[in-house]
C-alpha positions, 0 to 999 in steps of 0.5 A: 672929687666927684662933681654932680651936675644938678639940673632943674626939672621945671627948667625945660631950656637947662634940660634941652641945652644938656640933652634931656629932650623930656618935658618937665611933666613926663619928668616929675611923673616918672619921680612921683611913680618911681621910674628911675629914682636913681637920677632925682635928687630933691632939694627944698622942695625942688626937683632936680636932675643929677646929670651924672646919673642920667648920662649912665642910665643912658649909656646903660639903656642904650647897650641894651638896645643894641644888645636887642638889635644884636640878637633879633638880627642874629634870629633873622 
């Protein structure tokens, strides 16, 4: 079974005691703009973090960047 971690974005501590060093404002500008809606979740009104999906967008964002890194060193 698959257990989520939700996380509560007005809870800047919870955020920072898991890592997600973001402001709970730049976090619910990203859901009100639709930046990365795969790691919200809300419930009952409240804004949550599924921390699952932000460790993925993680790794993801981080392959990319080594692949960048990768690619400019190989052209220079």
């Amino acid at each position: 079974m698959n257990n989520v971690k939700l996380l509560p974005v007005k809870r800047k501590d919870i955020l920072e005691a898991h890592g997600i060093f973001f402001s709970p404002g730049t976090l619910r500008r990203w859901h009100c703009q639709g930046i990365n809606p795969e790691i919200f979740t809300k419930i009952g009104g409240l804004l949550f973090i599924n921390k699952n999906k932000w460790d993925q967008l993680v790794a993801k964002k981080t392959q990319a960047a080594l692949k960048r890194t990768k690619k400019i060193q190989e052209l220079g």
